[in-house]
C-alpha positions as CSV (number, residue, x, y, z in Angstrom):
1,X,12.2,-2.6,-12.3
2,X,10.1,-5.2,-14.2
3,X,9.3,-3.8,-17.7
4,X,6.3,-5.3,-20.0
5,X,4.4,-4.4,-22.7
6,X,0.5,-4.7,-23.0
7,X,-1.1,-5.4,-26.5
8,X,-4.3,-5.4,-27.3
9,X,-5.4,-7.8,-30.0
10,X,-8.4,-6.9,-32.1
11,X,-10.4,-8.5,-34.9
12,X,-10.5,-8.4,-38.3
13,X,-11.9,-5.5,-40.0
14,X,-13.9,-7.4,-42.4
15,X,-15.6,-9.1,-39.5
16,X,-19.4,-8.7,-39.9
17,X,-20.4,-8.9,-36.2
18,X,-17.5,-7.4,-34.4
19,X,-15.4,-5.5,-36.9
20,X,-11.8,-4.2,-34.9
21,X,-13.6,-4.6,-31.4
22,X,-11.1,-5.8,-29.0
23,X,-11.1,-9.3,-28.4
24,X,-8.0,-10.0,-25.8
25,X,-5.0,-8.6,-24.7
26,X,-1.1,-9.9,-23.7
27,X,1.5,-9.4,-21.6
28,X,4.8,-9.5,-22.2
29,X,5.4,-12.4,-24.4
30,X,1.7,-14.3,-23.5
31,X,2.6,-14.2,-19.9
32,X,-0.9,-13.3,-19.5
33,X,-3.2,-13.7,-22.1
34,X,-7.1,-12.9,-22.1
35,X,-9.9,-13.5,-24.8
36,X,-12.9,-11.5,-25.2
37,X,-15.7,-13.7,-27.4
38,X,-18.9,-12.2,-28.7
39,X,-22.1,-13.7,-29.8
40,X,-24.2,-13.2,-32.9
41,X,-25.0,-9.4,-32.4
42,X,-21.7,-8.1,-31.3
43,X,-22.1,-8.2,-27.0
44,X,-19.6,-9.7,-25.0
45,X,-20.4,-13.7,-24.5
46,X,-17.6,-15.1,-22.9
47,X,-14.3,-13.5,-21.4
48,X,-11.2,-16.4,-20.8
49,X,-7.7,-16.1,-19.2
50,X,-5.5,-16.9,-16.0
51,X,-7.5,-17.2,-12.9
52,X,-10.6,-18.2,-14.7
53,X,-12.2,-21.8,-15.3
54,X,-11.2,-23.7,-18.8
55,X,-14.0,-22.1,-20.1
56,X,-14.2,-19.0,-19.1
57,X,-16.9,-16.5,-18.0
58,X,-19.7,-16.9,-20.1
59,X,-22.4,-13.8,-20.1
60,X,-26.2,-14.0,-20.6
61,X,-28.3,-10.9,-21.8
62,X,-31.7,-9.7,-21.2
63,X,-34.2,-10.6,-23.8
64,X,-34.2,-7.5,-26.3
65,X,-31.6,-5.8,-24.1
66,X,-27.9,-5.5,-23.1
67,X,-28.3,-5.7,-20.0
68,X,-26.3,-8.4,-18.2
69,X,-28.5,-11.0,-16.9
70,X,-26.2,-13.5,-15.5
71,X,-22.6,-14.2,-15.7
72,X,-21.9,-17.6,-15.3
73,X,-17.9,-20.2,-15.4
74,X,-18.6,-23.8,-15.9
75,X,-16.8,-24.6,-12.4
76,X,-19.6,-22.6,-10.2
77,X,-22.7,-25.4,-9.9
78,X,-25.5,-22.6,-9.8
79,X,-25.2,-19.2,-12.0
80,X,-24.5,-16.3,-10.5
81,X,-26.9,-13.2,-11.2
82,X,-25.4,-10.3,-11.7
83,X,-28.5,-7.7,-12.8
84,X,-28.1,-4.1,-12.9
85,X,-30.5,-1.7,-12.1
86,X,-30.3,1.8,-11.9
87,X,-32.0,3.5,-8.5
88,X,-32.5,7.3,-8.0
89,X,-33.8,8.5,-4.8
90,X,-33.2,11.9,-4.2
91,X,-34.7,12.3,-0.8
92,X,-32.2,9.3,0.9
93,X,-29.8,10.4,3.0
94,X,-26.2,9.6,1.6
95,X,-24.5,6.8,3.3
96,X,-20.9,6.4,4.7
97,X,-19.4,3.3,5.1
């Protein structure tokens, strides 16, 4: 039996933008470690750990929104779009798959 602990890590709590948001977690002792970054008005911006680019995964927003317009690493040549959008059509047919 393998036996690890998992710890959150959080900011400050006299951080203006993100006060005690999460911003990474650890396994063990930093077997695995993640950072969560966050721009100037507290949404995500950029997520880094194992498995990932140097960099990271950076995130863009819609203008005047939080929706995710593209999530983008620095090791991918074009950026990858990942828009959500929310569809209701009561009339289709449910599918099975």
């Amino acid at each position: 039996m393998i036996n690890r602990t998992i710890t959150r890590d959080y900011s400050a709590a006299n951080d203006p933008v993100v006060r005690r948001r999460p911003i990474g977690l650890h396994v063990g002792t930093n077997e695995y470690v993640t950072t969560w970054g966050y721009d100037d008005t507290g949404r995500l911006s950029r997520v880094t750990g194992p498995g990932l680019p140097g960099n990271g995964v950076l995130y863009a927003y819609e203008d005047d929104s939080d929706l995710v317009a593209v999530t983008r690493s620095h090791r991918s040549a074009l950026p990858q779009t990942a828009r959500q959008e929310v569809h209701s059509d009561e009339t289709a047919a449910p599918r099975t798959t």
